[in-house]
DRENGUZA-731317 format. One record per residue (C-alpha): x, y, z. Coordinates in pm, whole numbers, plus 32768, in hexadecimal, padded with zeros to 4 digits. Layout:
BEGIN
XYZ/...
***
This chain:
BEGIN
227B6F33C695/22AA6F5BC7E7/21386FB0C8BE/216F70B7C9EB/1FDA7036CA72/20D96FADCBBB/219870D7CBC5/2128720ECCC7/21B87381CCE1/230F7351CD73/23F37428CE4B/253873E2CDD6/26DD743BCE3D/27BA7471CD0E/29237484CDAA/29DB7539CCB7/2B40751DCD3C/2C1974D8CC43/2D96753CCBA9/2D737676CAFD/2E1E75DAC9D9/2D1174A6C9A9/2C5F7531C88D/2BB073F7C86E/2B5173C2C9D2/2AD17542C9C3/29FD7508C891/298273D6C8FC/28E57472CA3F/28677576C947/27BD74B0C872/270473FDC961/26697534C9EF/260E75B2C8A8/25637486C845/24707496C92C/23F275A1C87C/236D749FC79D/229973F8C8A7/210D7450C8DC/20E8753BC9B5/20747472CAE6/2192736ECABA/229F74B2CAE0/234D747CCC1B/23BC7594CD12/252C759DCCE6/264E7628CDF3/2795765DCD72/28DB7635CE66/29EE76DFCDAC/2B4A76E9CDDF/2B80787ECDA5/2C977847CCCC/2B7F77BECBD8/2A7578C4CC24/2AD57967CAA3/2A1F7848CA17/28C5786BCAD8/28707943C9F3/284A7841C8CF/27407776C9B3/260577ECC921/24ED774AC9F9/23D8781BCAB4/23E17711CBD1/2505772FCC2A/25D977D6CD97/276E7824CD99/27F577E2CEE5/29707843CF09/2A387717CFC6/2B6776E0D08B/2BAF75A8D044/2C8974DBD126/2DEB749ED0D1/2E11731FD036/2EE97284D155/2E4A737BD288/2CED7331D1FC/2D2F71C2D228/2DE77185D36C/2CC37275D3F6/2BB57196D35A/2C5D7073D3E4/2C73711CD546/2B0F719FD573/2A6B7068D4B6/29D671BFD3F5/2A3871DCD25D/2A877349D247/2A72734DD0E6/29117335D0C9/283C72EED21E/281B7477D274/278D74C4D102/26A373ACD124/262B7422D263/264975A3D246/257C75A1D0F7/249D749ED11D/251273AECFE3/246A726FCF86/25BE724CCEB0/26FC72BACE64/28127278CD2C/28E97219CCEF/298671C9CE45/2AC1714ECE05/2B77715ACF7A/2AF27024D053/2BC96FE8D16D/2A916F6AD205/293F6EC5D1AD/28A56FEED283/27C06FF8D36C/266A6F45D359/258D7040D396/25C07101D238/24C47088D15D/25517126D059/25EA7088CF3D/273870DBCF04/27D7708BCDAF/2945707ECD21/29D07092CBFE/2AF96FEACB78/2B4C703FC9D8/2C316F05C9B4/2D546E46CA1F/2E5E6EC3C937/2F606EA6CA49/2F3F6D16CA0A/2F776D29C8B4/30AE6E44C8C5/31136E43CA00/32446EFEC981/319A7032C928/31437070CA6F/32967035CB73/32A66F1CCC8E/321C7007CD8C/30F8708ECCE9/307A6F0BCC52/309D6ED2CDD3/2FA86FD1CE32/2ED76FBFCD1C/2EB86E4ACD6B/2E9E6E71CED3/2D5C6F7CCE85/2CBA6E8ECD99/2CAB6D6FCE89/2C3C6E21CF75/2B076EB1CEA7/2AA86D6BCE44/2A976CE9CFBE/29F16E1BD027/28F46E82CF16/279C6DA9CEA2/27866E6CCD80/287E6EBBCC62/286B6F74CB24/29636F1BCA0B/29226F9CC8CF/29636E7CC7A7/29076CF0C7BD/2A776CDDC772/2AE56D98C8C0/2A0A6CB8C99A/2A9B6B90C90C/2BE26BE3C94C/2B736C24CACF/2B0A6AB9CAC8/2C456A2DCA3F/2D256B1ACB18/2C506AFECC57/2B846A3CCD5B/2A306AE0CD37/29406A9BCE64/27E96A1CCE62/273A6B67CECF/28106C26CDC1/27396CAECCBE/27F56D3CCB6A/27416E3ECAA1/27AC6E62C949/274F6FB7C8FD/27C47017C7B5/27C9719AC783/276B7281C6AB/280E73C2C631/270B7512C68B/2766763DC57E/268B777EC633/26D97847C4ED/26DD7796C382/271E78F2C2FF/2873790FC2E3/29727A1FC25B/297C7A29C0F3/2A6F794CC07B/2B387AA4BFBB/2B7C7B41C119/2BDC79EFC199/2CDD79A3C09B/2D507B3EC0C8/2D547AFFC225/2E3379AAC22E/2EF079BEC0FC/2E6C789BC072/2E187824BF36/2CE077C5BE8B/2D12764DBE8A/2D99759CBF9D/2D417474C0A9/2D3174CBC1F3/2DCC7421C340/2D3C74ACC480/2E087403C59E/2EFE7467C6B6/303873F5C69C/305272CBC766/3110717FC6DE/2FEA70E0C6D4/2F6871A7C5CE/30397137C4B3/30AC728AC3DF/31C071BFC383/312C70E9C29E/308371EDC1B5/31BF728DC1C2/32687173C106/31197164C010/317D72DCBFD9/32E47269BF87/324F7148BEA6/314E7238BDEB/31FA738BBDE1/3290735FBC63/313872B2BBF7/308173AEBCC3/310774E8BCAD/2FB4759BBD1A/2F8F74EBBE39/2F56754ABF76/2F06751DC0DE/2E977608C1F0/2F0F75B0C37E/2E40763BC48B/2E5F75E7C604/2F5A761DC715/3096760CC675/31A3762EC7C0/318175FAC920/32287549CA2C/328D73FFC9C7/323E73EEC874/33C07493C7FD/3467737DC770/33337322C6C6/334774A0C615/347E74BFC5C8/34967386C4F1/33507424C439/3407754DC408/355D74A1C364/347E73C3C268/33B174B7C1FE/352E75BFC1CE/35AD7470C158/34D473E1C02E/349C7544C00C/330A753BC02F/32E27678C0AD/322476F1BF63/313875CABFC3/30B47608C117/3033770FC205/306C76F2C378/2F2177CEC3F7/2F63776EC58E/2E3D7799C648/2D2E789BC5C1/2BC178CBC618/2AF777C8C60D/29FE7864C4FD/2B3078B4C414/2BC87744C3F6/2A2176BBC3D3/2A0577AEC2B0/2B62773FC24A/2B0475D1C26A/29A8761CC1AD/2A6276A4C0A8/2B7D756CC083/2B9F7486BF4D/2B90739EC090/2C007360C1E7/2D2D7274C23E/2D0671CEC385/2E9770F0C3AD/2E73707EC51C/2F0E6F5DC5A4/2DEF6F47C6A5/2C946FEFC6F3/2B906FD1C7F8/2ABF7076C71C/2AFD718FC610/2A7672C8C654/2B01735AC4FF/2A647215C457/290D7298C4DC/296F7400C45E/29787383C313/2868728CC33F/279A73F8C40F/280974AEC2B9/27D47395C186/295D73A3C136/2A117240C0C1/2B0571A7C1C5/2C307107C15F/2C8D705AC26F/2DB56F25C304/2CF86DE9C335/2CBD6DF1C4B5/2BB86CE2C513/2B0A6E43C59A/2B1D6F13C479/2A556DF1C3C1/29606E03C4C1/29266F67C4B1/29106F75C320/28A86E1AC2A2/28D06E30C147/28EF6F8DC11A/2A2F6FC4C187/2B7A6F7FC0B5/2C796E89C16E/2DEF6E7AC17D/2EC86D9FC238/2F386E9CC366/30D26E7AC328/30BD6E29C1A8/30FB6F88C0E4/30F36EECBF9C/2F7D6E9DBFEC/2F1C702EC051/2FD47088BF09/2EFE6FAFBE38/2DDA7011BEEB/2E32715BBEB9/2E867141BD5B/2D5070CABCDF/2C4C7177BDCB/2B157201BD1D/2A6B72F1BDC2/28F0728BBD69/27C5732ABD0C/274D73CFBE31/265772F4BEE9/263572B2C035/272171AFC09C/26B97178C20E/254B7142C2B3/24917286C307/255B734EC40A/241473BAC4FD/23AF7262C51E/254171F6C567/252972ECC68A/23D072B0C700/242A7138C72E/259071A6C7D4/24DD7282C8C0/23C47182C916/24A7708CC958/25727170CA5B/246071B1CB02/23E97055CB27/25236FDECBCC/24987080CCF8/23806FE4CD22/23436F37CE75/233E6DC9CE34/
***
């Protein structure tokens, strides 16, 4: 258990600047407001908020008294830098810092610079992994060149970064030369739920169209994030199984993902699964948690993680995972979880197959404590050392 005795009232920079469609980046920031909630009330820091205005839709699900939204132009990516690099000044962050008095801010992700020497306070980045290493084909020469570019220049700027698995950090140490002063915090989050009361599962299924059995994927459609192989399961199981079913939620088309969409859409006209699945898209965050809650379980297929947010959704809500065998996901569920190999269909089928739903006990560790140790140990990674 981690002890906040070292720990003092903190004024503290969120910079919430993300893509609009980075649901997980977006809920992430989320949920680490929230969960300060969970803190004593002396330990709660004073947060400010920088928000990119196309996100401002979403302060509304940060529900934390201590807490100040301050709307942000942000500099444009290659202006911001060739400025920073001009005036010796990081534009990203320095005027925050000294406008609003921090003694932190996170997660800073744009160091052109080191900064200057007289801010004392702690600036922090965050990095969710290195997929790019792993498939650098998902991503196109020109963006692994930026994204690489970025990364290196985080780790030669920043003295403190916050991954969020043991597995992440150990792939910065095989891909990268990590400097002495370089400290890594593993800070493995926690999903906040504001509202366990959720719509009953009759206007749900009214709502959506679905039925009342089915697992549940809740990913955007990225090539990283596998549909394909419970696709083929579906193909395997769909004479065995004719009652099964799975519900899709999360961004379904956007810029760059079309080829990835369109060969969704011919398997599923193809093999004729149509009966079998329900394409939801993106819906309201409460709907797809009481959709979740309500799941035989939830599927999580990826090829790669930093860390699952819909794992902790299930793990927030006490619903089995069936997840591929990332190093990660094992991390995250221990022996909870169910494993397949990530490209191996005939694996998911069995799995599938032969689930059992339980008896109703909690499967995970109490969810206030979960958060209350997630929020302590944000808070603690801006300490002064």
């Amino acid at each position: 258990m981690i002890e906040m005795k070292k720990c003092i009232r903190l004024r503290i920079g969120i910079v919430f600047n993300f893509r609009k469609g980075w649901h997980g980046g977006i809920i992430y920031i989320i949920n680490i407001i929230n969960s300060l909630n969970f803190l004593e009330e002396k330990d709660r820091p004073e947060v400010v908020v920088f928000y990119n205005a196309d996100l401002e839709e979403y302060l509304k699900d940060m529900k934390y008294p201590n807490i100040t939204f301050v709307p942000w132009v942000f500099p444009q990516f290659y202006k911001g830098y060739i400025t920073t690099w001009l005036t010796r000044k990081n534009v990203f962050i320095e005027d925050q810092i000294e406008q609003y008095s921090l003694d932190g801010i996170y997660p800073v992700n744009d160091r052109p610079i080191a900064g200057s020497k007289k801010i004392a306070a702690k600036i922090i980045a965050w990095l969710p992994d290195v997929q790019h290493k792993f498939y650098p084909h998902f991503f196109g020469k020109t963006r692994v060149f930026l994204r690489e570019w970025r990364f290196k220049l985080i780790l030669k700027n920043t003295n403190d970064l916050v991954v969020s698995s043991a597995d992440v950090k150990s792939h910065f140490h095989k891909f990268y030369i990590i400097k002495k002063e370089l400290r890594i915090h593993t800070l493995k989050f926690v999903s906040i739920i504001n509202n366990f009361s959720f719509p009953a599962f009759e206007e749900l299924k009214a709502k959506y169209g679905v039925p009342s059995k089915y697992f549940i994927v809740s990913n955007s459609f990225t090539n990283h994030k596998n549909h394909f192989v419970i696709l083929k399961a579906l193909i395997l199981l769909k004479n065995k199984m004719p009652d099964l079913h799975f519900v899709f939620t999360g961004k379904m088309e956007f810029k760059g993902n079309e080829a990835y969409i369109k060969k969704i859409r011919a398997m599923v006209t193809e093999y004729e699964l149509e009966p079998f699945v329900s394409f939801l898209g993106v819906i309201p965050r409460h709907d797809q948690l009481g959709l979740m809650k309500n799941s035989i379980a939830v599927v999580q297929p990826s090829l790669f993680e930093g860390w699952s947010t819909v794992i902790e959704d299930a793990k927030s809500l006490q619903v089995p995972v069936i997840a591929s065998d990332l190093p990660v996901n094992i991390e995250q569920l221990g022996n909870k979880g169910i494993y397949f190999s990530r490209e191996n269909e005939h694996e998911l089928a069995k799995a599938l197959y032969n689930f059992s739903p339980g008896n109703n006990q909690l499967l995970y560790s109490n969810y206030e404590e979960r958060v209350q140790e997630f929020a302590k140990a944000f808070i603690c990674i801006f300490n002064k050392d």
